[in-house]
VMD Tcl script that draws the C-alpha trace (Angstrom):
set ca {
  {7.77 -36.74 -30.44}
  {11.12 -37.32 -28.20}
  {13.83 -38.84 -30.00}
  {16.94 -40.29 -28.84}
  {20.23 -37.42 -28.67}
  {20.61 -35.77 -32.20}
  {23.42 -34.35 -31.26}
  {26.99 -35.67 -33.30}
  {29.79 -35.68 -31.87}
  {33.42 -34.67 -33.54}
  {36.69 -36.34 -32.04}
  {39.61 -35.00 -32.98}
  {43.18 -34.34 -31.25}
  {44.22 -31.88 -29.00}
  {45.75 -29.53 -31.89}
  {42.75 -29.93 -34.21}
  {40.61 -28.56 -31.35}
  {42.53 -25.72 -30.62}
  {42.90 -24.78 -34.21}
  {39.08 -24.89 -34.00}
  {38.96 -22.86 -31.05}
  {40.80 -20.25 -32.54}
  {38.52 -20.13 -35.43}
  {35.68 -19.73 -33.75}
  {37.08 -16.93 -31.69}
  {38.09 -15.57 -35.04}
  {34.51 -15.82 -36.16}
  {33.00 -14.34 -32.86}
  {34.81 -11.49 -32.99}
  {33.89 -10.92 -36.95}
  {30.35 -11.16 -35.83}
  {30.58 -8.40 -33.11}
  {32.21 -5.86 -35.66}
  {29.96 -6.72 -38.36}
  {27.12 -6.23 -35.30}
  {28.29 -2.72 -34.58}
  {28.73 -1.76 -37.93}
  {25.05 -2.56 -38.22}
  {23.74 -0.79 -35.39}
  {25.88 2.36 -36.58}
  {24.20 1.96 -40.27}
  {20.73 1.48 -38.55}
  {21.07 4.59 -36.06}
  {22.20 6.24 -39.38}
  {18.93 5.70 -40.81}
  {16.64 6.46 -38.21}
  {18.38 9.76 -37.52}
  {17.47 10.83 -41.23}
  {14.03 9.42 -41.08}
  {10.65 9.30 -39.76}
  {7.50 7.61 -39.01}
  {4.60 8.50 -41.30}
  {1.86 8.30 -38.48}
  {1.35 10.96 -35.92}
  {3.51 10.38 -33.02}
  {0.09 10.38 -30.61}
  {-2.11 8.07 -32.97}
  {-3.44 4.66 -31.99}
  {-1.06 3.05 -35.48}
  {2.45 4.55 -33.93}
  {1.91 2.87 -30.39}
  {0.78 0.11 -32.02}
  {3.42 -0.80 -33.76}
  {5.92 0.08 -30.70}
  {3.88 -2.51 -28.64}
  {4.62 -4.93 -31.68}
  {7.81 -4.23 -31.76}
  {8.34 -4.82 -27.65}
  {6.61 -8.13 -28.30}
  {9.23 -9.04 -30.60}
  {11.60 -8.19 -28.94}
  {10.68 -10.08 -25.96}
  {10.29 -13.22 -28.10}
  {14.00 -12.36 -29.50}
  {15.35 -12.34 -26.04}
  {13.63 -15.76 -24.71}
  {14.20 -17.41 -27.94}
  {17.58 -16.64 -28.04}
  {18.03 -18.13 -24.33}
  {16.09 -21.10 -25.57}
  {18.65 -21.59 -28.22}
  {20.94 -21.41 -25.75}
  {20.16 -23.80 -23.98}
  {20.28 -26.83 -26.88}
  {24.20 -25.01 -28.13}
  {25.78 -23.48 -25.36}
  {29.07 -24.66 -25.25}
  {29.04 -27.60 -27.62}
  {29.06 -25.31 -31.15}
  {32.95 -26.59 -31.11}
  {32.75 -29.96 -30.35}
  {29.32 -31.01 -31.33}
  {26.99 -30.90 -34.22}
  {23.54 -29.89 -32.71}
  {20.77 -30.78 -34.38}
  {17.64 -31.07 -31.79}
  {15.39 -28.75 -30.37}
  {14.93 -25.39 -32.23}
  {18.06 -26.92 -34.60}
  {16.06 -29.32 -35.95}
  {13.73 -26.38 -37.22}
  {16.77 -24.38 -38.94}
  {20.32 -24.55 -38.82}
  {20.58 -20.79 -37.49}
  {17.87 -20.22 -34.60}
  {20.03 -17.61 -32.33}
  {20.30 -15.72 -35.71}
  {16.25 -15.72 -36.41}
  {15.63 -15.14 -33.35}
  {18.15 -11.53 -33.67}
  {16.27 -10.67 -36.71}
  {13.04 -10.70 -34.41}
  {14.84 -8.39 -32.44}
  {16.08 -6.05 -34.94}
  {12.31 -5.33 -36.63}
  {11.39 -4.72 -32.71}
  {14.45 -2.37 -31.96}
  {13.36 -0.39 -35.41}
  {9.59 -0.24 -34.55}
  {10.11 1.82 -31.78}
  {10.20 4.57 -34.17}
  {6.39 3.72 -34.67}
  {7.02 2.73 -38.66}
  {6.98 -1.19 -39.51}
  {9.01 -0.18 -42.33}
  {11.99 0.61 -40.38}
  {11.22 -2.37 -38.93}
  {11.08 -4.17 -41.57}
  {14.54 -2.81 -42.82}
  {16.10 -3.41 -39.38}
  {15.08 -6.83 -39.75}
  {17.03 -7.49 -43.68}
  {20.05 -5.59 -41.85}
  {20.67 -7.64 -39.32}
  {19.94 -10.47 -41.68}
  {22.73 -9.57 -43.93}
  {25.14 -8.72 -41.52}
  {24.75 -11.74 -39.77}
  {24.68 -14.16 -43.18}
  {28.28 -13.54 -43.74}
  {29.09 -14.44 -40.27}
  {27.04 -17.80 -41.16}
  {28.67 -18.23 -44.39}
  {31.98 -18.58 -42.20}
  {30.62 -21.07 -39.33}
  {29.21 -23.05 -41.89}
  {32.56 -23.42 -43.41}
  {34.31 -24.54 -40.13}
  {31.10 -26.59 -39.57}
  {31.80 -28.47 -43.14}
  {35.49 -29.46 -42.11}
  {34.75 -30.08 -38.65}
  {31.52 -32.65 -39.35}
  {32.21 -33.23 -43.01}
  {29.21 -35.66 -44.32}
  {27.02 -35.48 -41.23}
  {27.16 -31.55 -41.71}
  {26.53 -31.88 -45.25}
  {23.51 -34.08 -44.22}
  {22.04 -31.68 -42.47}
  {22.90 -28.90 -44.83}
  {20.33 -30.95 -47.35}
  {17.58 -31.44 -44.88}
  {17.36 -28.18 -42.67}
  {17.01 -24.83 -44.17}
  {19.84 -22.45 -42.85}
  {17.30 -19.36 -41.25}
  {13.16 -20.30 -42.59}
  {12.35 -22.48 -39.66}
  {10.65 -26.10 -41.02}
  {8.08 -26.74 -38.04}
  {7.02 -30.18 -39.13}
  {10.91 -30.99 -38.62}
  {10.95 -30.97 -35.04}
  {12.96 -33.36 -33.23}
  {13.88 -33.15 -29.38}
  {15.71 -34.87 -26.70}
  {14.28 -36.53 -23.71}
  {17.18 -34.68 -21.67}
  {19.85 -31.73 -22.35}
  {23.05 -30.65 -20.07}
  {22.37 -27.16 -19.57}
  {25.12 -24.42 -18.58}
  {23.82 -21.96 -16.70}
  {26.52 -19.32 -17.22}
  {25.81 -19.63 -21.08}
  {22.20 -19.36 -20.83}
  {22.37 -16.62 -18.76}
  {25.28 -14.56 -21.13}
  {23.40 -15.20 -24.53}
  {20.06 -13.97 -22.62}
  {21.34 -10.83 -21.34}
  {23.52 -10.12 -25.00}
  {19.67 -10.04 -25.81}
  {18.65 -7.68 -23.31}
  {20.59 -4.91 -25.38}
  {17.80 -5.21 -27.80}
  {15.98 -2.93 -24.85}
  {18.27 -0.32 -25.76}
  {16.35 0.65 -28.42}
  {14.07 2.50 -26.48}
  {15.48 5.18 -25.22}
  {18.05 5.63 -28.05}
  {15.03 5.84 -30.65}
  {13.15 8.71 -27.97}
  {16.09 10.42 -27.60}
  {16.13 10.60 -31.60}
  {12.49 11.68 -31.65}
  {13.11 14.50 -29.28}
  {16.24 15.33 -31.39}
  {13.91 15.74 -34.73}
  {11.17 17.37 -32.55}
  {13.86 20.09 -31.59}
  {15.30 20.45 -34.84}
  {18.95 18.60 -34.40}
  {18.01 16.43 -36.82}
  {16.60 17.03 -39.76}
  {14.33 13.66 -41.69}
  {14.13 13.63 -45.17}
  {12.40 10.43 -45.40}
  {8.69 8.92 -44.22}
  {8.06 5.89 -44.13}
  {4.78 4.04 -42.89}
}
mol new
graphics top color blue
foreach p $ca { graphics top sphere $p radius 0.5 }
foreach p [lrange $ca 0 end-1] q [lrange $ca 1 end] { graphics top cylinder $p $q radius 0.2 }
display resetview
């Protein structure tokens, strides 16, 4: 059911905002080294391992078509998202669309993408441990937004704290707008940070050929 704008908005002075600015560009740039520490730890783990099933069975192509499905649904969810915060995380609590759900759709959405980035090695257990990666890299990146969300939006953020879970999405929640201002440029960017997800591909073949020619040895199989 359309509801009118759920969206609160925070005024404060000029040097409030920047300090908030700076924050967040504090807590961006946190997220993209915690980000690239966990793509080193995951290519760690897939160099040392391998998929239990045959590389030619019907199970290991399976689960790489899973895992391109996901990723697909990562990369349009994720420009979804975009669309509802792009551009008002500083100034604006947003709590419509696929916020109304959870507090932290972009980040589902990314651990989507990591299980389909780690089933391209044909084993839904890397997956699976892509997936809990990425979620605990990214939770102390939330941990920190959520803070500057508290003293930016004080009770309202608290409010919605108690009613929306922060990542297990609550469908009978949903709440929408009859209208949103979208931003192009923003929609576009957080879409093709997605794309990298694609990556995965060739990076996990390349692997595979590595283990096949004996560059790499596994010591671990995993379903």
């Amino acid at each position: 059911m359309l509801q009118p704008r759920f969206i609160i908005q925070a005024n404060f002075n000029s040097a409030t905002d920047a300090h908030a600015a700076k924050d967040l560009q504090r807590i961006q740039r946190y997220r993209k080294w915690t980000l690239r520490l966990g793509v080193v730890l995951l290519l760690a783990l897939v160099c040392f391992t391998r998929a239990g099933f045959d590389r030619n069975s019907v199970w290991h192509h399976t689960i790489q078509v899973i895992g391109m499905m996901a990723i697909m649904v990562c990369i349009v969810g994720r420009g979804w998202c975009s669309l509802y915060i792009g551009g008002r995380k500083k100034t604006e609590l947003v709590t419509s669309g696929p916020y109304s759900m959870c507090r932290n759709p972009l980040y589902v959405f990314s651990f989507i993408g990591a299980f389909g980035a780690g089933a391209q090695t044909g084993s839904i257990a890397i997956g699976l441990v892509s997936a809990v990666l990425c979620w605990a890299v990214f939770r102390h990146v939330v941990l920190r937004e959520e803070a500057m969300l508290a003293e930016r939006f004080g009770r309202a953020f608290k409010r919605y704290v108690n009613t929306v879970p922060r990542f297990r999405p609550t469908w009978f929640r949903w709440r929408d707008e009859k209208e949103i201002l979208c931003r192009p440029a923003l929609f576009l960017a957080t879409t093709r940070d997605a794309m990298w997800f694609w990556i995965a591909i060739p990076v996990l073949e390349g692997v595979k050929i590595l283990q096949d020619q004996g560059w790499l040895k596994p010591v671990i199989w995993l379903p």
